[in-house]
N, C-alpha and C positions, 0 to 999 in steps of 0.2 A: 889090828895088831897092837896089843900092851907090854909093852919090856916092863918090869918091876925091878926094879932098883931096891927093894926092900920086902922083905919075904919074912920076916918074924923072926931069922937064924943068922948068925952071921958063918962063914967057911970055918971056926974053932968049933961050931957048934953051941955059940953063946946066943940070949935073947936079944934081939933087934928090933926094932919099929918093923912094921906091917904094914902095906898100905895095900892087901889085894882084898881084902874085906872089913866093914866096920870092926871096931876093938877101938879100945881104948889106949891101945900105943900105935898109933900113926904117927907118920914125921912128919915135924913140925911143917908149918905153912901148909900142908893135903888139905885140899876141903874136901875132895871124893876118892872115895876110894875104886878101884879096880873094879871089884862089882860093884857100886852105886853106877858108876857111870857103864857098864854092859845091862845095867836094867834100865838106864834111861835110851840108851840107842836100842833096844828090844820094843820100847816104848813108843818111841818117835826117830825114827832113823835119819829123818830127814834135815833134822836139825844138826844131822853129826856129816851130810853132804857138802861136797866143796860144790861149787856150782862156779 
């Protein structure tokens, strides 16, 4: 489950940082974004288990 806190729009309808896929306006301190990291748990799930 990924809540995003940042979606490109703000509720006026103005531009917002992004962080559900690479671009070039992520907020600040992101190193991955939303889809980076659903293509690394696709990739290796195991790494994303609590054990």
């Amino acid at each position: 489950m990924y809540e995003a806190e940042k979606v490109g729009i703000t509720a006026t309808g103005e531009a917002d940082y992004n962080e559900l896929y690479p671009n070039d306006n992520k907020p600040p301190g992101t190193e991955k974004t939303c889809l980076e990291l659903y293509q690394e748990f696709r990739n290796n799930s195991d790494e994303f288990l609590l054990v």
